[in-house]
C-alpha positions as CSV (number, residue, x, y, z in Angstrom):
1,X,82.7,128.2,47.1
2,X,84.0,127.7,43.6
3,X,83.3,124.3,42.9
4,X,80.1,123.7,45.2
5,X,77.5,122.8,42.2
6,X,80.0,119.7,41.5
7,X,80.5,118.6,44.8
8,X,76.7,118.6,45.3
9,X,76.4,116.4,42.5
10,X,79.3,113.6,43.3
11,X,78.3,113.8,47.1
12,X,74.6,112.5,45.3
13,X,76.1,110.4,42.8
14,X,78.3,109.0,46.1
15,X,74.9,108.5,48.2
16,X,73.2,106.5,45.2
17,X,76.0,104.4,44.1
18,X,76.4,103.5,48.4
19,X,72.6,102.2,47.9
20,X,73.3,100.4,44.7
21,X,76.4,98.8,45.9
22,X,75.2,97.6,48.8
23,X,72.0,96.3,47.7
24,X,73.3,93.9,44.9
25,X,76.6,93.1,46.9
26,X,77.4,93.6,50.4
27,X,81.2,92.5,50.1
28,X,82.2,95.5,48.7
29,X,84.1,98.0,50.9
30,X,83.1,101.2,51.6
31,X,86.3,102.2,49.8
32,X,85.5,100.1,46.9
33,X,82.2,102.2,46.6
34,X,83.8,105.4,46.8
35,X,86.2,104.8,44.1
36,X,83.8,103.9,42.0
37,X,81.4,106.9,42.7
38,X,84.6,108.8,42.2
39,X,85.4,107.7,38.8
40,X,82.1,107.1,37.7
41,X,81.8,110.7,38.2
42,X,85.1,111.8,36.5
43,X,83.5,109.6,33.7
44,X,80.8,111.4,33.3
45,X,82.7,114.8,33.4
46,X,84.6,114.1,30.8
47,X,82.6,112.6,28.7
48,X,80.1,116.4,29.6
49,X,83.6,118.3,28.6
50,X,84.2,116.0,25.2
51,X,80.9,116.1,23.9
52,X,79.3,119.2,24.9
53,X,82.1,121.9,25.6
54,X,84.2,121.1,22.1
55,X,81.3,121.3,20.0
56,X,82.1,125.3,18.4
């Protein structure tokens, strides 16, 4: 699978933002916490891509 070292690493980033989330606040929805993971870890991607991968 092309893509399978990133999805190993938002399916963690998913799993530890679940356990953050609901240990501060349990009124979040569990779509609420996937969001998040999800652009937490498009974030953190792109800031990877800016500051890393243009640096020639």
């Amino acid at each position: 699978m092309k893509y399978k070292k990133e999805l190993g690493g938002f399916l963690v980033l998913l799993g530890l933002a679940w356990q953050v989330f609901s240990f501060i606040r349990s009124d979040y929805t569990p779509t609420q916490v996937i969001l998040a993971a999800i652009f937490a870890y498009l974030g953190m991607r792109l800031t990877y891509f800016v500051y890393f991968k243009n640096n020639k």
